[in-house]
N, C-alpha and C positions, 0 to 999 in steps of 0.2 A: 335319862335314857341309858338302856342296860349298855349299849354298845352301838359306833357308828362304821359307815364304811369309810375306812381310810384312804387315805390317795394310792397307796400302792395297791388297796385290793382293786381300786375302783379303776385303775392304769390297766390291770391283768384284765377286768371285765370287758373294756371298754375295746384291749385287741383282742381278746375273744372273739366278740361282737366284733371285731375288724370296722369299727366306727373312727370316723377323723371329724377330730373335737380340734377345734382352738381351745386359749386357754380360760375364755370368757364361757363358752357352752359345755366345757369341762366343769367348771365350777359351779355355773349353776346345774347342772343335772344331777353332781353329787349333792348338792344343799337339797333338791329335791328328793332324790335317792332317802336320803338322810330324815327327810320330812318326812314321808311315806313310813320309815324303819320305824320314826319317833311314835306313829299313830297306830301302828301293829302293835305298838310296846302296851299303849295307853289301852287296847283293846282287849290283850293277855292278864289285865289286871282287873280287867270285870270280874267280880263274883259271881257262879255259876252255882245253881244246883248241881247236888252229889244225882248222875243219872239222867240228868236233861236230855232230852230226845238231840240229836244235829238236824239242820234243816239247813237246805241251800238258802231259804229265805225265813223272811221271819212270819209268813202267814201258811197254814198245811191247805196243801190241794185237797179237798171232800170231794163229795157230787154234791154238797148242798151249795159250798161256794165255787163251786171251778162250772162254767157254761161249759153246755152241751159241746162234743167235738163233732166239727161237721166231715160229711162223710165227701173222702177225697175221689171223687168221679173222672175217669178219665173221660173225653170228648174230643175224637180225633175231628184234627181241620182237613172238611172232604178234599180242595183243590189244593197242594201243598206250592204249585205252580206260582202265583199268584205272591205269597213267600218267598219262594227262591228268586223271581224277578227284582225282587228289592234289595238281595244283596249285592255290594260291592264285586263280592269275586266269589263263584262255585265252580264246582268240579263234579260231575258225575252225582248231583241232586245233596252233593255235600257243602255243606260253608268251610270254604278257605279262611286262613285267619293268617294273617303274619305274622313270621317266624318272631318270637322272643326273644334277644339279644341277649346273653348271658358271660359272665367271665368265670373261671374256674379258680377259686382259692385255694391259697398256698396250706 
């Protein structure tokens, strides 16, 4: 392997990420880390054609093989009443949702 993540880079990432590791889900997440770098490595050593097209996958969308795309129809619901009874909490034909609790990072 050309190169692995060390514990100091892996310590900087990890408060980055503002994550709290023990020292058992630390070590494995960098052996994972590490797994993951090792199988990029193995993948940068395929032999490529000079010119090879890129492709997010390995098969090309045609029209011979991609199905037909169906056509997106809207279809409004006539009684919306009927809906709004079912929710938990509205306000003025709107759904209320409770508030997200969030902290602000240093």
């Amino acid at each position: 392997m050309k190169d692995e993540i060390t514990i100091e880079v892996f310590n900087h990432l990890v408060s980055l990420a503002a994550l709290e590791l023990d020292e058992t889900q630390a070590q494995y997440l960098r052996h994972e880390l590490n797994q993951q770098l090792k199988a990029i490595h193995e993948l940068e050593a395929v032999p490529l054609e000079q010119g090879l097209k890129i492709n997010a996958h390995g098969v090309a969308f045609t029209p011979q093989t991609s199905p037909q795309l169906r056509t997106d129809d809207w279809i409004p619901f006539e009684d919306t009443t009927d809906i709004l009874a079912q929710l938990p909490q509205s306000e003025d034909r709107y759904v209320v949702v409770p508030d997200i609790p969030h902290e602000k990072l240093d």
